[in-house]
Each structure stands twice: as C-alpha cells, then as structure tokens.
TORDOTI-632328 format. One line per 8 residues: number of its first residue (from 1); for each residue x, y, z of N, C-alpha, C. Coordinates in steps of 0.1 Angstrom, whole numbers, plus 5000, padded with zeros to 4 digits. Layout:
N
NUM) X Y Z X Y Z X Y Z  ... .
***
This chain:
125
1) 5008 4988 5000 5000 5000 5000 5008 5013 5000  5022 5007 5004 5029 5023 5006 5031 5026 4994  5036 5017 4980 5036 5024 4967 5027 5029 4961  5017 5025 4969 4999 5026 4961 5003 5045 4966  5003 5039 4978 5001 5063 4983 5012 5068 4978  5027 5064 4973 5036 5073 4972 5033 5076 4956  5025 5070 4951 5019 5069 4935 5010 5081 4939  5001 5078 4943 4985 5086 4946 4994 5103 4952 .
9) 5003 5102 4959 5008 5117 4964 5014 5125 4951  5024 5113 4944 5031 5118 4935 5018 5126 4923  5010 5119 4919 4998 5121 4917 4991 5135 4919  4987 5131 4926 4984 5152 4936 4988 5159 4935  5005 5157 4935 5012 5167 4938 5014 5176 4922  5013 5162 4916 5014 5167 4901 5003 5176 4896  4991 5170 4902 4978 5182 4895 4976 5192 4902  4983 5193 4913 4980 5202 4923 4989 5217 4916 .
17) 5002 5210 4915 5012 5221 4905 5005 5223 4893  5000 5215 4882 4989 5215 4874 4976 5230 4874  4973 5224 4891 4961 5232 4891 4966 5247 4898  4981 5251 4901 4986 5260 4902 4991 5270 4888  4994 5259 4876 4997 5266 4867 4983 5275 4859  4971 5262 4860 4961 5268 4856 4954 5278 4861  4953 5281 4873 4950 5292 4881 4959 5302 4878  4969 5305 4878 4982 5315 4865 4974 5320 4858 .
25) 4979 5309 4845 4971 5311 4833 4960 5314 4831  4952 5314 4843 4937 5317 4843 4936 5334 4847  4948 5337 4855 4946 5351 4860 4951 5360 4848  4964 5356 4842 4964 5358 4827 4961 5361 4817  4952 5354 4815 4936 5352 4803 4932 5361 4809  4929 5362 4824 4917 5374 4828 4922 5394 4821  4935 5390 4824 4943 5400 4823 4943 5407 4812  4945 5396 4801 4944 5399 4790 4935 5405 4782 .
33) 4925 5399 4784 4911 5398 4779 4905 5415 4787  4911 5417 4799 4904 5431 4806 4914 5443 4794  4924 5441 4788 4933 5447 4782 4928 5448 4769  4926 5436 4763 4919 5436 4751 4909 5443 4752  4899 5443 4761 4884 5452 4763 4890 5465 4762  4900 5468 4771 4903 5487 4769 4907 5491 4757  4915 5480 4749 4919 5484 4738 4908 5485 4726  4896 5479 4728 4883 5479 4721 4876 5493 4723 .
41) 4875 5495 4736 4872 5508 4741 4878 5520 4735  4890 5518 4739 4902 5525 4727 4901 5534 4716  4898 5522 4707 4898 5519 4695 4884 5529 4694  4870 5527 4700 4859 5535 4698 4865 5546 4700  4869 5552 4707 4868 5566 4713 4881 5572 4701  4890 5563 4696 4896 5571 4687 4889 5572 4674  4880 5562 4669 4874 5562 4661 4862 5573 4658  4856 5580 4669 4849 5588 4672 4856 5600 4673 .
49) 4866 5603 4674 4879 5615 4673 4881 5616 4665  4884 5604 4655 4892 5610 4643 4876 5613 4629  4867 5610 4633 4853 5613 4623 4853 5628 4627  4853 5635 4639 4852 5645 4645 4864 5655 4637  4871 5649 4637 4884 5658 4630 4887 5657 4617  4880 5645 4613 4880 5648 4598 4868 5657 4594  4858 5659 4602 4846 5667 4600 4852 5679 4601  4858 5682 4611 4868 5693 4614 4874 5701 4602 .
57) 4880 5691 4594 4891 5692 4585 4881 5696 4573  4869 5689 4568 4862 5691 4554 4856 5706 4560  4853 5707 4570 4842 5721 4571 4857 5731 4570  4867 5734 4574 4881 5743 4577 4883 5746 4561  4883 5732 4551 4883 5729 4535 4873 5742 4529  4862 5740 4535 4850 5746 4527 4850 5761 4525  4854 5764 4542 4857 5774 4548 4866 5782 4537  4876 5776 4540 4891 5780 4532 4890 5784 4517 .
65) 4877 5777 4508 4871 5778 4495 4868 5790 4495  4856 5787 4501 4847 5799 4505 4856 5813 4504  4866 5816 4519 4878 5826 4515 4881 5828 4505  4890 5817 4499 4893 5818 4491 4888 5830 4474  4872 5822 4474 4865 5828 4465 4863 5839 4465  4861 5846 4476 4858 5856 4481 4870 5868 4480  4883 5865 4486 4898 5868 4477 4897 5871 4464  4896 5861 4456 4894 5863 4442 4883 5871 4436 .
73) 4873 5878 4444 4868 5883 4439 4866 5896 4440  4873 5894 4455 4876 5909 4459 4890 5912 4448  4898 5904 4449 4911 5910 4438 4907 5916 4424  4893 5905 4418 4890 5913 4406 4881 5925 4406  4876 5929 4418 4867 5944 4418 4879 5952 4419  4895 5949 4423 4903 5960 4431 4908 5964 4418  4912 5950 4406 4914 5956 4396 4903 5963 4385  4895 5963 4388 4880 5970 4380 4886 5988 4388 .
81) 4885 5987 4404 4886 5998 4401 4900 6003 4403  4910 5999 4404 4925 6004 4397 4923 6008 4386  4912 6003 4377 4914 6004 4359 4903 6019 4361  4894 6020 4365 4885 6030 4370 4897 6045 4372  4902 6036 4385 4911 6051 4394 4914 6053 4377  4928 6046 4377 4933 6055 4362 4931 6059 4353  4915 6056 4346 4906 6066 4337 4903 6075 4341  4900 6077 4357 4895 6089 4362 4908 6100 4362 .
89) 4921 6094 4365 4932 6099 4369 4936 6111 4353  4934 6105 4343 4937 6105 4331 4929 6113 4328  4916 6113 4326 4907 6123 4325 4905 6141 4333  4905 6136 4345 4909 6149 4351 4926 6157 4347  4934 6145 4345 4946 6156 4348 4950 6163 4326  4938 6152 4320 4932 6162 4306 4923 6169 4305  4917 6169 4317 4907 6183 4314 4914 6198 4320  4926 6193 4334 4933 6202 4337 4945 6207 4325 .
97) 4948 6196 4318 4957 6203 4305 4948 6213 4300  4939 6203 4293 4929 6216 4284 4929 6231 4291  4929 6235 4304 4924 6239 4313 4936 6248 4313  4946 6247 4317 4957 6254 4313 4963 6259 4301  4957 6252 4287 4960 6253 4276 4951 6262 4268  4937 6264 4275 4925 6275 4272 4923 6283 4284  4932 6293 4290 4926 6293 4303 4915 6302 4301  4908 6311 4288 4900 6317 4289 4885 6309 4288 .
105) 4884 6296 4287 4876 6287 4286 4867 6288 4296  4859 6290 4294 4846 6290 4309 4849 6277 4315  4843 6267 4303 4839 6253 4303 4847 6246 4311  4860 6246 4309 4874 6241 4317 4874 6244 4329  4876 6258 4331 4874 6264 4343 4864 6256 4354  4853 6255 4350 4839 6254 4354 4843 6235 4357  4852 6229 4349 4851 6215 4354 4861 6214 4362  4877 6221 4361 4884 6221 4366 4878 6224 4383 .
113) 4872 6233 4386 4864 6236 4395 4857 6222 4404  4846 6216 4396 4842 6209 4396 4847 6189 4405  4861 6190 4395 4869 6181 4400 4875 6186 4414  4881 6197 4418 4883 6199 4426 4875 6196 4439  4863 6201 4436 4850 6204 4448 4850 6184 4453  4849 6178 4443 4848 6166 4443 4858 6159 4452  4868 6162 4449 4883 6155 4452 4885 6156 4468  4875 6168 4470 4876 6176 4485 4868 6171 4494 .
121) 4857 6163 4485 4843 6159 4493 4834 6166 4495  4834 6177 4486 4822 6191 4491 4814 6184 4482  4799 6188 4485 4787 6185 4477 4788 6200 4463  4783 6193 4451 4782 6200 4443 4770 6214 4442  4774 6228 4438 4764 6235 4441 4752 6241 4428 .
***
C-alpha cells in the first residue's frame, strides 16, 4: 500500500502544481482579455475623434474655399477699380491740361472747379 500512496501523492502533487499553473494562466487570460476590452474601448473613442476631425478638417476645407472665392473676387473688383482710378486719373489731369492750355475757357474752368470740389468731398452746388 505504501507504493499505492507514494503513486496517489506523487499524483496530487502533480495536478496540484497543474492546478497552480492553471490558476496562472487563468489570471492571465483574465488580464488579458480586461486589456483587450480597453483596447476595444480605445479603438471606439479614437474612432469617434478622428470622424470628429476629419469633420473638422472638410468644414476648415469649405471654409478655406469659400475665403478663398471671396479673395478672388475681391482681387477682381480691386482691379476693375484700379482700371476706374486710372481713367479717372487721366481724364481729370486732361481736362486740367485743356484747362491750362485754354485758360479763357469757361467750360474748363467750370470743370476744373468741379473736379476739385469733388476731390475735397464738398457737395456740388
């Protein structure tokens, strides 16, 4: 009987170590698996960030168009009236030639005048 129990201990002892490693491996797995879950969790909450920033990103795009357009369209009124200024510029400083070149001219006078009151901001009388 004594080899029967040094069998049956050896036995025990072996599943016993057994049932040590699997309690391990079991707290392990738990471990794991709680890690995996955060990393699932993770994964949502970045995934929810980065929809948020690329929404971010297409509206900032639209935006930036929009500006954009708006640039361009202010640049082409600036050149409408640059082209404006310098007809006006051109015109007045020919009616002041005329103007010096006839000075008995009413007409000249009378616009020469004219531009002036303008140039000053006075209302016309």
């Amino acid at each position: 009987m004594s080899l029967e129990s040094e069998i049956n201990k050896d036995i025990i002892h072996k599943l016993e170590q057994e049932l040590g490693m699997y309690k391990c491996m079991e707290g392990k797995y738990r471990d794991m698996k709680t890690q995996r879950d955060t990393l699932i969790d993770d994964i949502a909450v970045l995934r929810a960030n980065n929809e948020r920033y690329r929404n971010r990103a297409e509206n900032a795009m639209e935006l930036a168009e929009k500006a954009n357009c708006e640039v361009l369209k202010l640049e082409r009124a600036n050149a409408e009236l640059m082209v404006a200024s310098d007809k006006y510029t051109a015109l007045t400083n020919h009616i002041r030639l005329k103007e010096s070149a006839n000075p008995g001219v009413a007409r000249y006078i009378a616009l020469v005048n004219f531009i002036d009151r303008l140039e000053k901001g006075e209302t016309s009388k």
